[in-house]
C-alpha positions in Angstrom: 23.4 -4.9 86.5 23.3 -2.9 83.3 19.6 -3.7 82.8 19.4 -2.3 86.8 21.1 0.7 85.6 19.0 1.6 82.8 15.8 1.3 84.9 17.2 3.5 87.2 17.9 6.3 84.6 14.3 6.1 82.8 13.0 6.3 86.1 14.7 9.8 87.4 13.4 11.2 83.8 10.1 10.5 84.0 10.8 12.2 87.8 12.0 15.1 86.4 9.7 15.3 83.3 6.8 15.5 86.1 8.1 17.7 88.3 9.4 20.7 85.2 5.6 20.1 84.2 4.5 20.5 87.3 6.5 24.1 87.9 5.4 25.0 83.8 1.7 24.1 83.6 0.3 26.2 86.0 2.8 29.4 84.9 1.6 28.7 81.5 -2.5 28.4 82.1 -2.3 31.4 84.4 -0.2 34.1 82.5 0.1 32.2 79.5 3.2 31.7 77.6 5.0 35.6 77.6 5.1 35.3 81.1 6.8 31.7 81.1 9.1 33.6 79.0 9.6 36.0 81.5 10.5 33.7 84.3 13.0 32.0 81.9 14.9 35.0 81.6 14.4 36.0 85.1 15.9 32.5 86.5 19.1 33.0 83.8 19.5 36.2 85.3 20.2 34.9 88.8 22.5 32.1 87.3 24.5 34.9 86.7 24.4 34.8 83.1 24.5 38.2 81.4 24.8 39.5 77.9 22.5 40.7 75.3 21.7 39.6 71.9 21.8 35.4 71.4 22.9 33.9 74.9 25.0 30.7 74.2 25.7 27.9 76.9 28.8 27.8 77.9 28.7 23.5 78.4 27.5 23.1 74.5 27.8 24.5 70.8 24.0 24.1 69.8 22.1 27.0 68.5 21.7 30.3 70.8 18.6 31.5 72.1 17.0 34.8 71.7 15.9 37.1 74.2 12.7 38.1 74.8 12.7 41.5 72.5 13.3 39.0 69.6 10.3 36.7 70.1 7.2 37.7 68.5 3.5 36.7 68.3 2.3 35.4 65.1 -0.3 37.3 63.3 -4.1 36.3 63.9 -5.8 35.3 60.8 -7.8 37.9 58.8 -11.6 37.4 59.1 -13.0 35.7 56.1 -14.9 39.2 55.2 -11.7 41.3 54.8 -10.4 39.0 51.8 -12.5 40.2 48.8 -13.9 37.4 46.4 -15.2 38.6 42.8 -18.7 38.5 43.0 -18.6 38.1 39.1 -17.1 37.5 36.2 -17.2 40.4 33.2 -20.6 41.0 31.7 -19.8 39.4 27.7 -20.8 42.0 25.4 -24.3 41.6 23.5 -22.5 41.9 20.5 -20.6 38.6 21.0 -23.5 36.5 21.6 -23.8 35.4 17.9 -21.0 34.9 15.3 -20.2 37.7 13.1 -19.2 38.2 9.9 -16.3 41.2 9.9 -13.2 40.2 8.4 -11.1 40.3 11.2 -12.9 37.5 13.6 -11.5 34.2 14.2 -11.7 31.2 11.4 -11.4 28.1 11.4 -7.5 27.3 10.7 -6.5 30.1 12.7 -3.6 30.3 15.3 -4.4 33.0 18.8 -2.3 33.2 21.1 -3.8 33.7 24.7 -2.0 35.7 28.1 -3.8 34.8 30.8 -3.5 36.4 34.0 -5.5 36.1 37.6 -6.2 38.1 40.2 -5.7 37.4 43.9 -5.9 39.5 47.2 -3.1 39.0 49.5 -4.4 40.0 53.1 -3.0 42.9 55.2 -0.7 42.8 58.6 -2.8 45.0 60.0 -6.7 44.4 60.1 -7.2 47.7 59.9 -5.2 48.1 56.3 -6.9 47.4 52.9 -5.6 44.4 51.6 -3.4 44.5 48.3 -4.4 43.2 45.0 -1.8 40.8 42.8 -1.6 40.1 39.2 0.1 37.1 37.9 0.5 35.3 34.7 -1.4 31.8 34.5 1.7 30.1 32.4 -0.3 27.1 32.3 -3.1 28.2 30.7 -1.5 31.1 28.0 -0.2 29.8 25.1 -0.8 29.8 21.3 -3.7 27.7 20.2 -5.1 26.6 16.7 -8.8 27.1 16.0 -10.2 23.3 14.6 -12.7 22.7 11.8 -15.5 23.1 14.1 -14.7 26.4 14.9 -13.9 25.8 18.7 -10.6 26.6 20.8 -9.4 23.5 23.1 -8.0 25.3 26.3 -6.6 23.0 29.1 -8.9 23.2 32.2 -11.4 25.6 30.4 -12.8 22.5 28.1 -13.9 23.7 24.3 -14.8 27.2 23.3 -16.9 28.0 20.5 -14.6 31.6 19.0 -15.3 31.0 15.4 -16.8 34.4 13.8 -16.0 36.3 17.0 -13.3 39.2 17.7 -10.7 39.5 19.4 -12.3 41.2 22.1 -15.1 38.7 22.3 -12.6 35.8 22.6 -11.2 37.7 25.6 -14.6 38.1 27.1 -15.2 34.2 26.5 -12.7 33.4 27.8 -12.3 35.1 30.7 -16.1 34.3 31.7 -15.3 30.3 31.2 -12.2 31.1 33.5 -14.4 32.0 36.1 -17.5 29.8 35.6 -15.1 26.9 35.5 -12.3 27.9 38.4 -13.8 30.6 39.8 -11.4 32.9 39.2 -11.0 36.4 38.5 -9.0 36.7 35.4 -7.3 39.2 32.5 -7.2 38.4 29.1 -5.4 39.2 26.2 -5.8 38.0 22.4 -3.8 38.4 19.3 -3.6 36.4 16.1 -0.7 34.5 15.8 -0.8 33.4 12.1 -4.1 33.6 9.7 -4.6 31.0 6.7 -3.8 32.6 3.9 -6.1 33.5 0.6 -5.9 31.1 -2.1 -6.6 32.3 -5.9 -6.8 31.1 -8.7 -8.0 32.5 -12.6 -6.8 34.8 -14.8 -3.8 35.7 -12.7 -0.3 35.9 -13.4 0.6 34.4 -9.4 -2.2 31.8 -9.0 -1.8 29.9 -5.4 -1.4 31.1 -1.8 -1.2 35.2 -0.4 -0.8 36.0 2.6 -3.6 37.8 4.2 -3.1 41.4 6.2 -6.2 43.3 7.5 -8.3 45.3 5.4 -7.1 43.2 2.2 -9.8 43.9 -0.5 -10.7 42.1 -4.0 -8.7 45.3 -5.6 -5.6 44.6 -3.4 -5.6 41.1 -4.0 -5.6 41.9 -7.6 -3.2 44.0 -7.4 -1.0 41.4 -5.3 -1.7 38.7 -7.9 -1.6 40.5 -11.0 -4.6 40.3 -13.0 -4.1 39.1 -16.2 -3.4 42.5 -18.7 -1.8 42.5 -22.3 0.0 45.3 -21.6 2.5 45.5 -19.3 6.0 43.9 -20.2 5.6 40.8 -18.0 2.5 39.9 -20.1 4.2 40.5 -23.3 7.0 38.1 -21.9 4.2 35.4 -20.9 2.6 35.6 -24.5 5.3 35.0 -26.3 6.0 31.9 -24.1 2.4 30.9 -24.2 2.7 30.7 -28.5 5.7 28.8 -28.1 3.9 26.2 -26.1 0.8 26.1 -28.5 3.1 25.3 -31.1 4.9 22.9 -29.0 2.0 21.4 -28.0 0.1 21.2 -31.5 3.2 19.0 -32.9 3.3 16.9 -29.8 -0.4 16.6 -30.1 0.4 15.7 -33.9 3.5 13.3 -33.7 1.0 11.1 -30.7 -2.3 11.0 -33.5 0.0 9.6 -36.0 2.0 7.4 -33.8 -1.7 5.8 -32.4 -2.9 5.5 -36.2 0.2 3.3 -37.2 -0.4 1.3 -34.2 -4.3 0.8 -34.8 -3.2 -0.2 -38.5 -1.0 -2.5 -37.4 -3.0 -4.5 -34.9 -5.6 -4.1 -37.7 -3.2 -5.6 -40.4 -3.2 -2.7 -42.3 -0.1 -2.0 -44.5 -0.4 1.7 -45.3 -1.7 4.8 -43.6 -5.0 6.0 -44.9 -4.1 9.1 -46.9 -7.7 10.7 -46.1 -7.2 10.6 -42.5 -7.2 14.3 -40.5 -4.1 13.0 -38.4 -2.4 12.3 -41.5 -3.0 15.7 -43.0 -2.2 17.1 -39.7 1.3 15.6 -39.6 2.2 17.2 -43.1 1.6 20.5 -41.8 2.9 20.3 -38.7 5.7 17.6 -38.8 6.6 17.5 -42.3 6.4 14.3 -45.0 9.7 13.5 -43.9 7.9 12.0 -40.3 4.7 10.3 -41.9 7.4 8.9 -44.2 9.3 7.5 -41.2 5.8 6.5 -39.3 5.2 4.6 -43.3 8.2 2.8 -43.1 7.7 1.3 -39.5 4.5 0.3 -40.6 5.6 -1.6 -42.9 8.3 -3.5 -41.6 6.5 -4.5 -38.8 4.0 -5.8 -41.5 7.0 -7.4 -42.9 8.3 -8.7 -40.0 5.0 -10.3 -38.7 4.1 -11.7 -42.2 7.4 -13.3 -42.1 6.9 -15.1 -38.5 3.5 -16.1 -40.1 5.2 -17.4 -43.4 8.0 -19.2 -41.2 4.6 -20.8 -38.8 3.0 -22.0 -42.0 6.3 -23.6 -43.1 6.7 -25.6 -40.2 3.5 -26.6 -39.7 3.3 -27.9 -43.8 6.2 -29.5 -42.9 5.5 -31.1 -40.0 1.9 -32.2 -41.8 3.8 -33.6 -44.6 6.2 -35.8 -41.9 3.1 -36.6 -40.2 1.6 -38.0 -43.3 4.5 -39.9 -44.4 5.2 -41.6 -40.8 1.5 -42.6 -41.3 2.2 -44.5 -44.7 5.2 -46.0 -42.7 3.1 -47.5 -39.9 0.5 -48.9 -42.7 2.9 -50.6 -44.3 4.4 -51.7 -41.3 0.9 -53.3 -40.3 0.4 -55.1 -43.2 4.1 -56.4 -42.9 3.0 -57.3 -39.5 0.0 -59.2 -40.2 1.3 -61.0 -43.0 4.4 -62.7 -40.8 1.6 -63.1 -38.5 -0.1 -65.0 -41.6 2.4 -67.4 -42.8 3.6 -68.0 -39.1 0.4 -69.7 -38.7 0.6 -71.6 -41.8 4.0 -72.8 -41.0 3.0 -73.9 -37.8 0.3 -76.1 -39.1 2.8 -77.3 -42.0 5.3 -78.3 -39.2 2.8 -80.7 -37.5 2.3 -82.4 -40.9 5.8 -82.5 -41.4 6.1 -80.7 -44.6 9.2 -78.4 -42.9 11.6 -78.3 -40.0 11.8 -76.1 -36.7 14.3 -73.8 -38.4 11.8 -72.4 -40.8 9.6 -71.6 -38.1 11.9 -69.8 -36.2 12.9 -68.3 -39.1 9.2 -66.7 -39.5 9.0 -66.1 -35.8 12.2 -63.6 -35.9 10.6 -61.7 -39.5 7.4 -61.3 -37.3 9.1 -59.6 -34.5 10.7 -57.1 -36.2 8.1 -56.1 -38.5 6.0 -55.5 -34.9 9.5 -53.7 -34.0 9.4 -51.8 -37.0 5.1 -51.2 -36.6 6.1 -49.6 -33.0 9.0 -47.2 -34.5 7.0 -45.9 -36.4 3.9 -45.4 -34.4 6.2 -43.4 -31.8 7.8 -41.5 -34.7 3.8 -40.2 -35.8 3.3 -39.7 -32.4 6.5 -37.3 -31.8 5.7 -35.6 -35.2 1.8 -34.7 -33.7 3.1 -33.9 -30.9 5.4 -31.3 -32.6 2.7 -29.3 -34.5 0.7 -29.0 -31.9 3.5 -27.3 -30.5 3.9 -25.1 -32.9 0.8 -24.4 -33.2 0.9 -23.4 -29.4 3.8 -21.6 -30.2 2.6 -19.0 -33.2 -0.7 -18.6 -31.2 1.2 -17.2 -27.9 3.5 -15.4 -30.6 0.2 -13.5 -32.1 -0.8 -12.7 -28.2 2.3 -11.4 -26.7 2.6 -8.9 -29.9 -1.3 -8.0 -29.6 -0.1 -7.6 -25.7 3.0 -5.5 -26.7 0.9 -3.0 -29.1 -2.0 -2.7 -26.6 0.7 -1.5 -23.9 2.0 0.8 -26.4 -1.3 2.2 -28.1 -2.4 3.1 -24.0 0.4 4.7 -23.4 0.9 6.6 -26.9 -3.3 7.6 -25.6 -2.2 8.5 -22.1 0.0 10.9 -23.2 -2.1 11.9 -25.9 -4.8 12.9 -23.3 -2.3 14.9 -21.5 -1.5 16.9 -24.6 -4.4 17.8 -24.8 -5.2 19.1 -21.6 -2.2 21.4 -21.7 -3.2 22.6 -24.8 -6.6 23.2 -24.0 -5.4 25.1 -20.8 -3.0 27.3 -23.2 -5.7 28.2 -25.7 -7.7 29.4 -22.9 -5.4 31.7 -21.2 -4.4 33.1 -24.8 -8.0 33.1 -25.4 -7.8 35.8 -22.2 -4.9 38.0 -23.7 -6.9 38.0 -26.6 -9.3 40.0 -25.2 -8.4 43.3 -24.8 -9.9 45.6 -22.2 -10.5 42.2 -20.4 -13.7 42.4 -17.7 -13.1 39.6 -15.1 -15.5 38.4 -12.8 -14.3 37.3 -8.9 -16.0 34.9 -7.0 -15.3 34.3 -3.2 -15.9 30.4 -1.6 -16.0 31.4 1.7 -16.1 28.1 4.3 -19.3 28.4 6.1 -18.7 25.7 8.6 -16.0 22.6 8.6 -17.9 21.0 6.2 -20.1 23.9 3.9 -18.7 27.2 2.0 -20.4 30.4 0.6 -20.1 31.4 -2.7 -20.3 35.3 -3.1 -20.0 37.8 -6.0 -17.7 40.1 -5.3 -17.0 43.8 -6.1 -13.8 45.6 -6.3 -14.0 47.2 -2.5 -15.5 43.6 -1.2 -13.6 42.3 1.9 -11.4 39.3 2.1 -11.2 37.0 4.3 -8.4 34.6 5.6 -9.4 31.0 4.2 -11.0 32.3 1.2 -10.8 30.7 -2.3 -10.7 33.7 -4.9 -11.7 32.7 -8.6 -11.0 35.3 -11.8 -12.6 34.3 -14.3 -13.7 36.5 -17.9 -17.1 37.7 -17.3 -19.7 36.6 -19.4 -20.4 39.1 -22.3 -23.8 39.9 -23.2 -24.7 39.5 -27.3 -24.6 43.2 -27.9 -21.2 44.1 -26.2 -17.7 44.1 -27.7 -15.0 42.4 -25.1 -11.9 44.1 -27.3 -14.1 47.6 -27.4 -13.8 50.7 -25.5 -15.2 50.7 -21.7 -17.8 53.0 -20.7 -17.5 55.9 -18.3 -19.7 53.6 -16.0 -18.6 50.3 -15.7 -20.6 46.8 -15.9 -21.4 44.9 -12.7 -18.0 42.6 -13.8 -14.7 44.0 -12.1 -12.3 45.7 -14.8 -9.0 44.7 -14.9 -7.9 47.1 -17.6 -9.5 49.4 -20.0 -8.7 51.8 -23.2 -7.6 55.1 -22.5 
């Protein structure tokens, strides 16, 4: 019955779903779909529902329906010629073709940050109206980005740019042109350093290391900024006097290390005294005082002491163990010739017994003297044997004795020379930067390392008004005097090719 039922009902739909096309098809293919509109409202009119705005029904709660005002067409599409594609991107500037060599283009360790922004046309209602440009910010694409070691930018969808010795404005123009090669669109650009590596000197200045850069820096600014070395001013003054304290510092240490290495050569040597002619030793009297070559005298010697009385106390027991040695072996001698005379007469007494000149006892007798004489022979064997086996032990013993204190020394004389060599560095480095106070009315010379590439740099003489730029290595340095000019002399009205960091009035 129920399956009866259900036949029944699919049935009358499709019915009715024929006949409602039936009465809609032809409305719709003849006046097309406004006046099927029409006739809906005109058939809800004679059901004798009135009312404006959204009609409801009164058998349901579902959504309202509009009238007719409120139905509208959708727009028809634009034509393809009223939405305006670039025809190209910006012209790129002849200048920007090769790298240049200003101080404000791009290097390599630099940081730019990039806005960029598209264009798009957004089409008009109306045909007739001009359709309305729109500017947005591409937030995938801006961002800060490092210049490599190859000079190149990596941009995400835009691949690897090569900026390095460009502008600013050149790196817009780049970029924006690989924007629309690449995506083919029409783009805004804008391009700023974020942070610039910063100028690194080093010389005959009182602030050696990293400055920032800022645009237009020169050789004299950076001077300035460093401080160029100048016996004058207060802070120099300061920086002398701390400089002599170190030489003197220095000399002593220097001193106290030569003497210290010269008693430890003398002992490995087996030297009991310092030689009195040697420079270290004269050097230690006027620097350190007699009191500390005294002091370095006595250690010398009672390590001399000490080791000649470990070799004294090695020679002792090794006599005495010789002279042990040498008795047990007098021992065992006798004890062979105990041996083979029981050995002898226990032959003899055997023969006598089978003549019957004397009786078992005696033979036993013999028998029990010829076993312990060969118990006696082996004591004594093992006794020379422990005795060799002692000096060669002590032998063993003074020989790795010798070693470990040659090993001990040898640790001690590289360090005493490791040091030593770092003396000496710091005072050669002192000399030379009193050697430049020395000198008054100084003349430096600056040279610039400027990276040419990731792997190459320039080096270029510069003058007082030269440019910097960011990633350069500034050296000051005292410029070479010729044979005929006085360092410490007046300067002349017109100054030598050398830059000047001070001069007499």
């Amino acid at each position: 019955m129920t399956t009866g039922v259900s036949g029944f009902l699919v049935s009358a739909g499709i019915v009715a779903t024929g006949l409602g096309g039936l009465w809609v098809w032809p409305a719709v293919q003849q006046d097309g779909l406004v006046a099927l509109t029409d006739r809906a409202a005109e058939l809800v009119a004679r059901m004798g529902i009135a009312g404006g705005g959204t009609v409801v029904p009164p058998d349901n709660s579902g959504e309202g329906r509009l009238p007719r005002a409120a139905v509208s067409e959708s727009l028809p599409p634009a034509p393809v010629a009223a939405l305006r594609q670039p025809a190209s991107a910006m012209p790129i500037p002849a200048e920007c073709d090769a790298a240049g060599r200003g101080p404000d283009v791009a290097v390599p360790g630099d940081r730019i940050s990039l806005r960029i922004f598209e264009t798009s046309v957004l089409a008009a209602p109306d045909a007739a109206a001009p359709a309305t440009d729109i500017v947005f910010e591409r937030l995938d694409l801006s961002g800060v980005y490092d210049v490599a070691g190859t000079g190149a930018l990596s941009l995400p969808a835009l691949g690897h740019l090569d900026v390095a010795g460009r502008s600013l404005s050149c790196i817009e123009a780049l970029v924006a042109r690989a924007s629309f090669d690449r995506m083919a669109s029409q783009t805004l650009i804008s391009a700023a350093f974020d942070s610039r590596p910063p100028v690194l000197v080093q010389g005959a200045v009182r602030a050696p290391g990293a400055h920032g850069y800022s645009p237009g820096l020169t050789v004299a600014r950076l001077l300035a900024q460093a401080g160029a070395l100048d016996d004058r001013d207060p802070a120099a003054q300061v920086r002398l006097i701390a400089l002599k304290a170190r030489e003197a510092e220095l000399a002593k240490t220097r001193a106290s290390l030569a003497l210290e290495r010269l008693r430890l050569q003398a002992s490995l040597n087996g030297t009991g005294d310092l030689p009195a002619d040697s420079s270290a030793v004269q050097a230690a009297l006027d620097l350190l005082g007699p009191e500390r070559v005294a002091s370095e005298r006595t250690a010398l010697a009672a390590d001399r002491r000490a080791e000649d009385l470990r070799r004294a106390r090695t020679e002792a027991t090794l006599a005495d163990l010789a002279a042990r040695i040498e008795s047990a072996e007098q021992q065992r001698a006798v004890a062979d010739t105990q041996l083979a005379y029981y050995a002898a007469r226990r032959a003899q007494q055997a023969e006598m017994l089978q003549n019957g000149f004397i009786t078992d006892q005696r033979l036993d007798e013999t028998a029990m003297r010829a076993m312990d004489a060969e118990r006696i022979h082996l004591e004594k064997l093992d006794l020379m044997f422990r005795l060799q086996a002692d000096r060669r032990l002590a032998q063993q013993d003074a020989q790795l004795a010798r070693s470990e204190r040659i090993r001990e020394m040898t640790a001690e004389l590289r360090k005493v020379a490791t040091a030593s060599d770092a003396a000496d560095s710091a005072f050669d480095t002192v000399m030379a930067e009193l050697e430049l106070f020395a000198q008054d009315g100084l003349r430096l010379s600056v040279t610039i390392d400027r990276p040419a590439d990731a792997t190459a740099t320039t080096a270029i003489a510069a003058a007082m008004d030269t440019l910097i730029r960011p990633g350069d290595l500034v050296t000051v340095q005292p410029a070479p005097a010729s044979d005929d000019e006085d360092l410490a002399g007046p300067a002349g009205a017109t100054p030598p090719a050398p830059i000047q960091s001070a001069s007499r009035e």
